[in-house]
C-alpha positions as CSV (number, residue, x, y, z in Angstrom):
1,X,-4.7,4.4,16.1
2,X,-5.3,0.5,16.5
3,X,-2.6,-2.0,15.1
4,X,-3.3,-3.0,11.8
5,X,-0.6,-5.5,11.2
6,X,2.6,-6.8,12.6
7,X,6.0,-7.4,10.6
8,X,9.3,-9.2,11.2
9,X,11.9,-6.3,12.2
10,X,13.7,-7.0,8.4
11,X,10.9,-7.5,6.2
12,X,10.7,-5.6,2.9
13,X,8.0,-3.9,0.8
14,X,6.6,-6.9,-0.3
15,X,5.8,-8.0,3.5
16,X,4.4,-4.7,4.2
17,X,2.2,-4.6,1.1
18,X,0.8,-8.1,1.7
19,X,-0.2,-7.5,4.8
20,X,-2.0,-4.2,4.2
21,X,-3.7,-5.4,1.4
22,X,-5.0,-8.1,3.7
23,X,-5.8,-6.4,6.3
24,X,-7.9,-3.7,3.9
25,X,-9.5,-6.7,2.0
26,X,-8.0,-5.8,-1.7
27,X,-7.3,-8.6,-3.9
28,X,-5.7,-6.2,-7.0
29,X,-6.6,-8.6,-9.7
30,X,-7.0,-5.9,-11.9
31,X,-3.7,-3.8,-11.1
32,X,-5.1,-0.8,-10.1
33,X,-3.8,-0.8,-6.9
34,X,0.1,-0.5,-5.7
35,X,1.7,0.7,-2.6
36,X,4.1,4.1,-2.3
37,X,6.5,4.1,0.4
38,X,6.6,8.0,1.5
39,X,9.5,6.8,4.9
40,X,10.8,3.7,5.8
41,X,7.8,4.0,8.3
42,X,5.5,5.4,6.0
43,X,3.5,3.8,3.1
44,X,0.1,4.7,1.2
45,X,-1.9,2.7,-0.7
46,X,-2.8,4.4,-4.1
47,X,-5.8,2.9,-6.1
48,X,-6.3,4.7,-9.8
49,X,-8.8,4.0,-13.0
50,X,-7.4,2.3,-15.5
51,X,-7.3,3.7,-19.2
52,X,-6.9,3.1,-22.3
53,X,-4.0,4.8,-24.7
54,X,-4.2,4.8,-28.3
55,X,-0.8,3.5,-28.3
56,X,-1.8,0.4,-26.6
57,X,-0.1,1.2,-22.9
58,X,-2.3,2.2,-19.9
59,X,-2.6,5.5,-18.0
60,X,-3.3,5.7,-14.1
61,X,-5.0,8.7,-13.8
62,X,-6.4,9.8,-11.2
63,X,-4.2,8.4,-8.4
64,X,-6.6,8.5,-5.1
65,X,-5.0,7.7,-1.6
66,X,-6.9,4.7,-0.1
67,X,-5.4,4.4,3.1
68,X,-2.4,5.5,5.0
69,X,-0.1,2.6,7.0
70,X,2.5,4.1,9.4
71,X,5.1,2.3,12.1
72,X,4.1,2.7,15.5
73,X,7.7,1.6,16.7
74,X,11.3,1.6,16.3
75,X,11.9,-1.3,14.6
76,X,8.9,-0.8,12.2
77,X,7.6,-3.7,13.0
78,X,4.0,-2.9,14.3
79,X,2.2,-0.9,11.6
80,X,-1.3,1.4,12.2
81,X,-3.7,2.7,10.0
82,X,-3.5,6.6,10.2
């Protein structure tokens, strides 16, 4: 696995996500896309179709794994794409 990004040893979700979604090229203008954290040094992100509900909400269904970040140390601070 090469090193996909690095992080400060105390950064949150937000961090993490930015970074990933730089790294993988996603813009999510449209909100389809959002990242799952499966372990402190686990996360996925999940891209999904958007839909429309008769009663004026969305559904995101199907759900579909786009890629797979996980922590390569300690500290989580140096993260791989698995």
């Amino acid at each position: 696995m090469t090193v996909a990004f690095e992080i400060g040893p105390f950064a949150n979700s937000k961090e993490i996500w930015l970074k990933a979604s730089a790294f993988l090229g996603i813009d999510n203008k449209d909100g389809n896309t959002q990242m799952k954290r499966i372990a402190p040094n686990h996360v996925q992100i999940i891209e999904s179709e958007q839909k429309k509900n008769p009663f004026g909400s969305t559904d995101f269904l199907p759900r579909q794994v786009i890629a797979e970040f996980v922590s390569q140390n300690k500290e989580n601070t140096v993260w791989a794409k698995k």
